[in-house]
C-alpha positions in Angstrom: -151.2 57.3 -3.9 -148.6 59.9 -4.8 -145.5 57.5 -3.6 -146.8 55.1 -6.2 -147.9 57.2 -9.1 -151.1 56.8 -8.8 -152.4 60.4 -9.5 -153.4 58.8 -13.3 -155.5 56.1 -11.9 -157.9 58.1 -9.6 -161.6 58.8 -9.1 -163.3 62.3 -8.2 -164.5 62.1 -4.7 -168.5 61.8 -4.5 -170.3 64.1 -1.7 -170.8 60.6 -0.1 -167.3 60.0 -0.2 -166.7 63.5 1.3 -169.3 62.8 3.8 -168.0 59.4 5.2 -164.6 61.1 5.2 -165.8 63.9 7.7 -167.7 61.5 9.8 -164.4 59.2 9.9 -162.1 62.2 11.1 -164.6 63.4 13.7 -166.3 60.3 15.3 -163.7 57.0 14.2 -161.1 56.2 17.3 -159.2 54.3 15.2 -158.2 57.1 13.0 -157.8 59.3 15.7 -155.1 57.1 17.1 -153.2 57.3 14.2 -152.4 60.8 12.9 -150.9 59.4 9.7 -154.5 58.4 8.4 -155.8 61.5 9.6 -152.9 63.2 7.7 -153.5 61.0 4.7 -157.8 61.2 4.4 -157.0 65.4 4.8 -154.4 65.1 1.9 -157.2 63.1 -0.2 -159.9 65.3 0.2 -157.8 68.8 -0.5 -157.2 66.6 -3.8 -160.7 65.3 -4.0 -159.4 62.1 -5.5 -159.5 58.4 -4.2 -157.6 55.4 -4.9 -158.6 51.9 -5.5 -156.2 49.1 -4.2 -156.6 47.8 -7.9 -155.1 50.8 -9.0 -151.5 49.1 -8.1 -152.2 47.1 -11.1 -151.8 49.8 -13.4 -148.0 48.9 -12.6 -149.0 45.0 -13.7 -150.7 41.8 -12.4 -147.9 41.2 -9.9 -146.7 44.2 -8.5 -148.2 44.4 -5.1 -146.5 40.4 -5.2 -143.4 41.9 -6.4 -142.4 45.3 -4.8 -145.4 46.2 -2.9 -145.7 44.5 0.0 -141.9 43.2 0.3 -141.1 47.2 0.5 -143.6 47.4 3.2 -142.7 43.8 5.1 -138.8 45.7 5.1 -139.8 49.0 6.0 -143.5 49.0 8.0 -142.6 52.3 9.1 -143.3 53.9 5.9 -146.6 52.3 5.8 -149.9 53.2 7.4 -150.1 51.1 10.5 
């Protein structure tokens, strides 16, 4: 969210939000194979904001086409896997 700027186009966490976010950090084995998600859910809910995928579009219709996903098909590693 922050590499994007993206801290314009968020929504206040709900306590269901919260909740599914706890139960995701303690009980999911995908997330806790992957430190990075950990990492990011953690840095969401000290914010208590969410993103949308559509909020990429706040940067126009063909962004994610555009610069997006060619930045993450050249460098994956900077992506969540």
């Amino acid at each position: 969210m922050v590499d994007f700027g993206l801290e314009d186009a968020t929504h206040p966490l709900t306590e269901t939000d919260r909740k599914r976010a706890a139960d995701i950090l303690a009980n999911d084995p995908f997330f806790r194979a992957h430190p990075a998600w950990i990492q990011a859910i953690e840095e969401l809910c000290e914010m208590g904001v969410r993103a949308e995928q559509q909020a990429l579009a706040k940067w126009g219709l063909n962004f994610v086409i555009d610069e997006y996903l060619p930045a993450k098909l050249r460098k994956p590693e900077l992506f969540l896997p």
